[in-house]
ZAMAR-964173 format. One record per residue: residue in one letter; x, y, z of N, C-alpha, C, CB in turn. Coordinates in pm, whole numbers, plus 50000, padded with zeros to 5 digits. Atoms other than C-alpha are relative to their C-alpha. Glycine has a CB too. Layout:
BEGIN
  rest    n_X    n_Y    n_Z   ca_X   ca_Y   ca_Z    c_X    c_Y    c_Z   cb_X   cb_Y   cb_Z
     A      X      Y      Z      X      Y      Z      X      Y      Z      X      Y      Z
...
END
This chain:
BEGIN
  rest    n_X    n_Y    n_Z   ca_X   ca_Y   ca_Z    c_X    c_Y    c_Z   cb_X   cb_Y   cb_Z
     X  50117  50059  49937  67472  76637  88776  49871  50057  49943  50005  50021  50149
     X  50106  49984  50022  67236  76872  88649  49938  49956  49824  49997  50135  50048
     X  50012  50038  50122  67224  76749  88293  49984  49882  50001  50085  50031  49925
     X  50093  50156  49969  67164  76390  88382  49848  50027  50091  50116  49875  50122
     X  50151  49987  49976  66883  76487  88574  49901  50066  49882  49986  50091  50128
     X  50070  49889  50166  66768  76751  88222  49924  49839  49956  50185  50095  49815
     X  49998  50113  50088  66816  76385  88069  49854  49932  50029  50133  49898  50031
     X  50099  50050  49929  66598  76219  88325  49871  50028  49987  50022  50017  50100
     X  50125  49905  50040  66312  76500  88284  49947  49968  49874  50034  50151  49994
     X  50049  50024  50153  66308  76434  87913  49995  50124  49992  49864  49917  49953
     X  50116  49880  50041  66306  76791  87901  50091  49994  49895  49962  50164  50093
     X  50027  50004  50126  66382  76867  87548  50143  50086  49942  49842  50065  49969
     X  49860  49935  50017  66679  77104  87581  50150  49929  50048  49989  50129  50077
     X  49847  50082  50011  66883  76766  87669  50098  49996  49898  49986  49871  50007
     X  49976  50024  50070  67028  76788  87364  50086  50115  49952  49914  49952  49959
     X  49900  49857  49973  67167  77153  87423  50029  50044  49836  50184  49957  50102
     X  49955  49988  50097  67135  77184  87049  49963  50189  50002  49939  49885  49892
     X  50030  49854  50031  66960  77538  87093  50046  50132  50143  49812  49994  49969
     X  49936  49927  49944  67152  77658  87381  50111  50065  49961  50014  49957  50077
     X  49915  49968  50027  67380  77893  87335  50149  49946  50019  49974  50080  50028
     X  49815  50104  49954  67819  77718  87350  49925  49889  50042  50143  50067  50168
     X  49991  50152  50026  67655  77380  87364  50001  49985  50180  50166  49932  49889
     X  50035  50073  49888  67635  77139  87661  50037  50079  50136  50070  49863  49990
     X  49905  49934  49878  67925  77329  87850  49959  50116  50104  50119  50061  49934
     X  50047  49851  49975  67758  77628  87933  49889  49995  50070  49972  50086  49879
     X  50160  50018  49947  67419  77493  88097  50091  49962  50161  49865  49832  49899
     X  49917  50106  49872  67577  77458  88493  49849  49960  50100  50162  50121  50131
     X  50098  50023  49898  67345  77405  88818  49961  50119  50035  50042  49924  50112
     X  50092  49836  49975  67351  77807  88884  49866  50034  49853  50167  50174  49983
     X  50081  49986  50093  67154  77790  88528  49827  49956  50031  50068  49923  49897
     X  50085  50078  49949  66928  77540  88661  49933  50054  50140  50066  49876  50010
     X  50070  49959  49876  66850  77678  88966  49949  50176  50011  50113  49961  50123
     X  50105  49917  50042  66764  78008  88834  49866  50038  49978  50013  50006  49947
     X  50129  50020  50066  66525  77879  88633  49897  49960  50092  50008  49901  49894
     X  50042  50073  49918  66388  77711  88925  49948  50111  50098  50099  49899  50042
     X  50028  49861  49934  66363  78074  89114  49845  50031  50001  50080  50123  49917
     X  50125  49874  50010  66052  78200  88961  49870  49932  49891  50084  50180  49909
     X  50094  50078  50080  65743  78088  88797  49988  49891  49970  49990  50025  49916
     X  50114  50116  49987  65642  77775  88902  49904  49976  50172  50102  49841  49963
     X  50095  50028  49888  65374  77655  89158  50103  49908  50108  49847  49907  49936
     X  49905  50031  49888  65543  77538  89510  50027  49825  49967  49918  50041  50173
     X  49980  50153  50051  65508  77164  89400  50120  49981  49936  49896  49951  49901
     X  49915  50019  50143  65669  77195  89122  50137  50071  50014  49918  50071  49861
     X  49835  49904  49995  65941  77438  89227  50055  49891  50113  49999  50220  50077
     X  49934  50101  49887  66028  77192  89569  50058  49886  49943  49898  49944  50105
     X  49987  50141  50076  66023  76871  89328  50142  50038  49907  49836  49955  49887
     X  49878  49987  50056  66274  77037  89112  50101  50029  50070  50001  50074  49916
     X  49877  50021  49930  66500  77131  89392  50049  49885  50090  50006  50094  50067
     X  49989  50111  49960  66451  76822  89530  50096  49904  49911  49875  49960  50015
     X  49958  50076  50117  66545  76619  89183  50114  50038  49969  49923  50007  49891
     X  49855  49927  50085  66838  76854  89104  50111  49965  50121  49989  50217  49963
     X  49897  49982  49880  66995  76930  89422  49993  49897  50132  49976  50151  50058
     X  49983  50078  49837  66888  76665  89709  49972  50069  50090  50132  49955  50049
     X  50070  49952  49838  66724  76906  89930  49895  49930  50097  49924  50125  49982
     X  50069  50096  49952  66585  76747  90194  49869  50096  50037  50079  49915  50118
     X  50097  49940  49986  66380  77015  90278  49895  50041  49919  50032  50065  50038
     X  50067  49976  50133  66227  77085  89931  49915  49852  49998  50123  50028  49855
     X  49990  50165  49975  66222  76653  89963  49839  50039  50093  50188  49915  50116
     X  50045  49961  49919  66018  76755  90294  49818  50065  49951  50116  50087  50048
     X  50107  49876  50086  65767  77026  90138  49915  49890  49949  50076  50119  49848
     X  50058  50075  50099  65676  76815  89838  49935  49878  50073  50105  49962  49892
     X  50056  50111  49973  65576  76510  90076  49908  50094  50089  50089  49872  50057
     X  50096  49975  49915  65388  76756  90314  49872  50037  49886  50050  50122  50113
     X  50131  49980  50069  65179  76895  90006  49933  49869  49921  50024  50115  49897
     X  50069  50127  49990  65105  76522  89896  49902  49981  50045  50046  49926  50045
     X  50039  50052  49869  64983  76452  90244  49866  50111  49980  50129  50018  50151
     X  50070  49900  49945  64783  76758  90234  49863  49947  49863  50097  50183  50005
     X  50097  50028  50105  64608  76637  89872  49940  49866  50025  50063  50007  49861
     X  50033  50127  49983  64546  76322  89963  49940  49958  50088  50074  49940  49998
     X  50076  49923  49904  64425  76425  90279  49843  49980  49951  50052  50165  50002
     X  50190  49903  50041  64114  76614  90114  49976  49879  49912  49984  50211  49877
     X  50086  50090  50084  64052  76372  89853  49949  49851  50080  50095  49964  49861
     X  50030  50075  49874  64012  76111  90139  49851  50007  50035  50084  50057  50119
     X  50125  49900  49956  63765  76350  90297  49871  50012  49893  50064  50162  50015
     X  50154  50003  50084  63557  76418  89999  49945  49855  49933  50011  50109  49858
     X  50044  50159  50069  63554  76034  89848  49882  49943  50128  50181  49861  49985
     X  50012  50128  49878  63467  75895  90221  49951  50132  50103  50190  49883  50060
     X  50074  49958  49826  63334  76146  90465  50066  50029  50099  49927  49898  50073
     X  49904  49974  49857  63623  76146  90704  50141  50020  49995  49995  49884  50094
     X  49870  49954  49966  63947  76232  90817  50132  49851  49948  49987  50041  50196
     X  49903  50067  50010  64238  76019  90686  50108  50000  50156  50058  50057  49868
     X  49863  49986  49862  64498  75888  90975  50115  50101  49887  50105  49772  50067
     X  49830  49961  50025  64790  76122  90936  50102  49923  49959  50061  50038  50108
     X  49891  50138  50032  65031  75831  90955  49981  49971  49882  49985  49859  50079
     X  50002  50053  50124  64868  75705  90670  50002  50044  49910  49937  49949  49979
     X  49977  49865  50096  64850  76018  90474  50166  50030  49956  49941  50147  50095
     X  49882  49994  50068  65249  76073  90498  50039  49899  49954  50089  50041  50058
     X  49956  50142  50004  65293  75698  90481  49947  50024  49813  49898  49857  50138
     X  50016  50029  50111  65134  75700  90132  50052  50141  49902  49856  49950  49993
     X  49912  49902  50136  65295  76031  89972  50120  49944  49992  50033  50177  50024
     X  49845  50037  50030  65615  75914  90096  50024  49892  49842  50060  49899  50159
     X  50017  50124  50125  65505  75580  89842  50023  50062  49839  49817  49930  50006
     X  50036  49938  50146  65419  75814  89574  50198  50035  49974  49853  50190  50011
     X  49849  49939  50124  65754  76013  89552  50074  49890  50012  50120  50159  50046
     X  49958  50113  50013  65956  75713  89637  49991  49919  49838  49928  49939  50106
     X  50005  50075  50098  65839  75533  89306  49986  50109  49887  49894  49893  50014
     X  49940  49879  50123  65815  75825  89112  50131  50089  49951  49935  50097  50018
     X  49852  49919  50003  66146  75977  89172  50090  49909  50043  50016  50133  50097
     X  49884  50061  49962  66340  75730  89366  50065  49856  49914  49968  49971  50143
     X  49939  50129  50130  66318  75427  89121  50066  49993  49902  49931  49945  49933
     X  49905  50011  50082  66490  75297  88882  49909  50035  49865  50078  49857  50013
     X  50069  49890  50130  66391  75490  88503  49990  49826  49933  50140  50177  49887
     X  50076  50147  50064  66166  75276  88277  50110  49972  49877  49803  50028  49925
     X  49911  49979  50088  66370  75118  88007  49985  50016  49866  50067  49926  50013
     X  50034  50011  50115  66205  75165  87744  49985  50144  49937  49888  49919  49998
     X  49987  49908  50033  66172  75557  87748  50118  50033  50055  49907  50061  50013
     X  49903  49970  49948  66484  75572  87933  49954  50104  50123  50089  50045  49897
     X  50007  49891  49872  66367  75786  88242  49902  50114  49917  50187  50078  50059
     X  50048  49845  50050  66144  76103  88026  49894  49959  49994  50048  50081  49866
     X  50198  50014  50032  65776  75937  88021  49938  50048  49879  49902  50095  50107
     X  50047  49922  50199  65808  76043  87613  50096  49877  49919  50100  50243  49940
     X  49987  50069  50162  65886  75836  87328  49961  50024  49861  49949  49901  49997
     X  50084  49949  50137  65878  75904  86958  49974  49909  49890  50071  50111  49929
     X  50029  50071  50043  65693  75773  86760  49955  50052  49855  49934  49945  50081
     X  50032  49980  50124  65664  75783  86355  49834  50013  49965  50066  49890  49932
     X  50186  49991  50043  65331  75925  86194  50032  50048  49825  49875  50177  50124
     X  49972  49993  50141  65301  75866  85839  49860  50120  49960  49993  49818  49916
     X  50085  49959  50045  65053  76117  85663  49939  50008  49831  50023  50086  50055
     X  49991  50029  50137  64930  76051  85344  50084  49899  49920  50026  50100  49956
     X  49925  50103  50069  65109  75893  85057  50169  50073  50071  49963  50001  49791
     X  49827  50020  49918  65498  75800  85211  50076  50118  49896  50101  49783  49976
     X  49931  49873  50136  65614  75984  84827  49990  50107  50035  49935  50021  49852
     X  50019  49831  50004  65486  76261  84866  49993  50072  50170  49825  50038  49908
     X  49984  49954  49896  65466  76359  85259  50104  49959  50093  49903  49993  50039
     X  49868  50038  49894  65717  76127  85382  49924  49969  50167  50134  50171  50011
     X  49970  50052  49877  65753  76036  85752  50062  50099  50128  50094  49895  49964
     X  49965  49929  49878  65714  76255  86088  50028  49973  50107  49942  50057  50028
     X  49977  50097  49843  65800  76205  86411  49913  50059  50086  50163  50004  50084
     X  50058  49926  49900  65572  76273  86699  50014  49926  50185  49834  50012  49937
     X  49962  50082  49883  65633  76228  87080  49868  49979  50110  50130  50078  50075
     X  50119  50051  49940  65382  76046  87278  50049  49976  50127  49935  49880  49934
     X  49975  50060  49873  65340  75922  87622  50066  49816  50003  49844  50018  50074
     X  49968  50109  49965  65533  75619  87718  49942  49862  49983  50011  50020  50093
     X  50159  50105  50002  65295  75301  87657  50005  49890  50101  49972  49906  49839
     X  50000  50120  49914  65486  75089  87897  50033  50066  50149  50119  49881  49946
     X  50017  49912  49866  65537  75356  88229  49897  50057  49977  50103  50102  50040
     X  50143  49932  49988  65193  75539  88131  50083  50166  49995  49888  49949  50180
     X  49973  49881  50018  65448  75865  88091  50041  50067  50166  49870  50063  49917
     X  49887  49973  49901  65604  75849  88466  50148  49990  49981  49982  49923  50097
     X  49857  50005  50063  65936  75749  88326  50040  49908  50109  50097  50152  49981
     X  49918  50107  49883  65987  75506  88634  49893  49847  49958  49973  50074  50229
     X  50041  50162  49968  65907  75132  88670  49931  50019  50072  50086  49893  50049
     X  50102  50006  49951  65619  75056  88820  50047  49888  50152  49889  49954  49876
     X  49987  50090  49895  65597  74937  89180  49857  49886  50030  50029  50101  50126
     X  50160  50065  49945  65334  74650  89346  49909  50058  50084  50008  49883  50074
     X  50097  49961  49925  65044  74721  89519  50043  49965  50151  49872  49937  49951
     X  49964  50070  49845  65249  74493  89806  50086  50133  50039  50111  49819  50005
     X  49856  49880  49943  65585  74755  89807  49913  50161  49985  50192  49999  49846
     X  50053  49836  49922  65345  75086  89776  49934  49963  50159  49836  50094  49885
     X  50055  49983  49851  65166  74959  90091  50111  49976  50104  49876  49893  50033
     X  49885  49986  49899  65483  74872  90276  50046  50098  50048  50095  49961  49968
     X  49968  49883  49958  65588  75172  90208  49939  50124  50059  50043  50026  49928
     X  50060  49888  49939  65298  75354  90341  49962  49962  50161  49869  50042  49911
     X  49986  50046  49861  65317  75122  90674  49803  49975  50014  50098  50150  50127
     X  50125  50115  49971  64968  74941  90590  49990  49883  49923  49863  50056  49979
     X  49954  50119  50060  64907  74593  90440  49903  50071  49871  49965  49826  50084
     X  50027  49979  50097  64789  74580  90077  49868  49978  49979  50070  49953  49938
     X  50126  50042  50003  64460  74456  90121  49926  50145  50006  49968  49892  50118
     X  50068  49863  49960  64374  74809  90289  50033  50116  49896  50053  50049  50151
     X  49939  49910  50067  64571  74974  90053  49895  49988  49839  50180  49960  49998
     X  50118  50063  50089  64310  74819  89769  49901  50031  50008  49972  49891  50003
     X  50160  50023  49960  63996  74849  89965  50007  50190  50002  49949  49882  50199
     X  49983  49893  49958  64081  75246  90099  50063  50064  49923  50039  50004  50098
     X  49956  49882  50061  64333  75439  89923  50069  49984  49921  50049  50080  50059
     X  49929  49973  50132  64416  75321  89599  49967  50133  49912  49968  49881  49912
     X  50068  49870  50070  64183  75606  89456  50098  50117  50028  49839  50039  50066
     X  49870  49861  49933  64376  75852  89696  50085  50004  49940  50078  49999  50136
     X  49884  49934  49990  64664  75804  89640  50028  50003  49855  50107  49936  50092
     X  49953  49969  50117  64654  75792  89265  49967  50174  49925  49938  49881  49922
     X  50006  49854  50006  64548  76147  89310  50130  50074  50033  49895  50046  50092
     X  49872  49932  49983  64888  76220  89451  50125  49964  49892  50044  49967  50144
     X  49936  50024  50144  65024  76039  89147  49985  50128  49922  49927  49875  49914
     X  50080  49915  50112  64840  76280  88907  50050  50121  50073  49813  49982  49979
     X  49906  49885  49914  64985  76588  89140  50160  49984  49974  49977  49980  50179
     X  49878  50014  50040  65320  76453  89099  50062  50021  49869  50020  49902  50028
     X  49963  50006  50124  65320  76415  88748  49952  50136  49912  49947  49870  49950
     X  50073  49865  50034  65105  76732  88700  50112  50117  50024  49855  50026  50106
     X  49868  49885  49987  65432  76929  88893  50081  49957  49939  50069  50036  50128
     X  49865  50042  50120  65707  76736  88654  49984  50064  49857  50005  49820  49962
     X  50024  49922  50083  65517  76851  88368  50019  50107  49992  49927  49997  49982
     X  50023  49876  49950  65512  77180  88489  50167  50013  49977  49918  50018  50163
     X  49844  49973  49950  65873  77168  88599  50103  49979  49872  50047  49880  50132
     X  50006  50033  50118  65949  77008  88246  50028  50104  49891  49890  49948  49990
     X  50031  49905  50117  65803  77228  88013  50061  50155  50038  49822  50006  49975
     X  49976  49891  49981  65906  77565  88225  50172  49985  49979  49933  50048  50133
     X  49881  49977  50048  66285  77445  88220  50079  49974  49888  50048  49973  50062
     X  49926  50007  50154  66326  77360  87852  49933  50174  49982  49920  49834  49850
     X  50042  49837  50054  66123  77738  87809  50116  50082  50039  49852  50074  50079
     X  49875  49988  49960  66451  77833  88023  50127  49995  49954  50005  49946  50060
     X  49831  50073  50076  66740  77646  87919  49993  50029  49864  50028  49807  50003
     X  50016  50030  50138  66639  77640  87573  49909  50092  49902  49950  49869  49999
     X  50113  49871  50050  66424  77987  87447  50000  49942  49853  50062  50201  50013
     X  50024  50037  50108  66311  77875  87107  50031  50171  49901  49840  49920  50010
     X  49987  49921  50042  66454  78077  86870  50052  50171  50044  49916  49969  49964
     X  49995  49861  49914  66605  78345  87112  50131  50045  49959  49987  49988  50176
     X  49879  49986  49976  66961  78325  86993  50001  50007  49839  50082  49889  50097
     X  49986  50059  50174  66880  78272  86578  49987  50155  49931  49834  49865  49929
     X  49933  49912  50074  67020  78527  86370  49978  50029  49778  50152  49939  50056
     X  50055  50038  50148  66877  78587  85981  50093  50079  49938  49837  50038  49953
     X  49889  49901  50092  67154  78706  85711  49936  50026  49904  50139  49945  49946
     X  50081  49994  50105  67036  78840  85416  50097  50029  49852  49890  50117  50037
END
């Protein structure tokens, strides 16, 4: 399980080429190590959420949503967001960020690579470089409507347009800000660059 989710992440050590014994050897105690120590609470809840199905991690991650989305409410507009509508629209966020179905075009990792020629083809040849997604924007999920995020935040879409599209694309940008995070710290993990390479002479 935890290597289809690696997959999912796009993180970079899917490929287990620079782990030490190959695929076999990466389990969920590996993963949840890594997950122990040095990252921000977002980002550590979201990954035990994504890996393991905690509901409470699940829990967390929608209360600190609520809590960003909250304030940015407050400072756009002057006033207090309904509560209701505050969890109502994180729930939206992770829902389509995590619970959907992976885009198909990056396959689930919000990265794609893409060829960069430099110079003449003879002589420099052909690199690869990995970019953001062009058709998820680098969430790695399918995109929902403006109708099914407001359903899911239990207001109609009109309000969801007029009031807290701004918001809540702040809890987007939080979401994707802790995946990154969560991302980049467990390929630094799983996958130490160069930690295992050996020079003969």
């Amino acid at each position: 399980m935890s290597l289809g989710y690696l997959n999912m992440l796009g993180v970079s050590s899917t490929d287990l080429k620079g782990v030490r014994g190959g695929g076999s050897d990466i389990k969920w105690s590996d993963v949840a190590a890594a997950l122990s120590f040095g990252l921000s609470p977002g980002a550590q809840h979201l990954g035990f959420y994504l890996f393991a199905g905690h509901e409470e991690s699940r829990r967390i991650v929608i209360r600190l949503l609520t809590v960003i989305m909250s304030r940015q409410f407050e400072e756009l507009r002057g006033e207090e967001m309904p509560l209701k509508t505050a969890q109502g629209l994180a729930e939206s966020v992770l829902v389509e960020l995590s619970d959907r179905r992976r885009c198909t075009r990056c396959a689930g990792s919000g990265t794609v690579i893409e060829k960069v020629q430099r110079g003449s083809p003879a002589i420099y040849g052909t690199s690869k470089s990995l970019t953001a997604c062009p058709k998820c924007g680098g969430v790695g999920v399918q995109s929902m409507s403006d109708y099914q995020r407001a359903r899911l935040a239990g207001i109609n879409s009109k309000t969801l347009v007029r009031r807290y599209l701004n918001v809540r694309a702040s809890g987007c940008r939080a979401y994707s800000a802790w995946l990154t995070e969560l991302r980049d710290h467990l390929d630094a993990q799983l996958n130490p660059t160069g930690a295992d390479d050996t020079t003969s002479h």
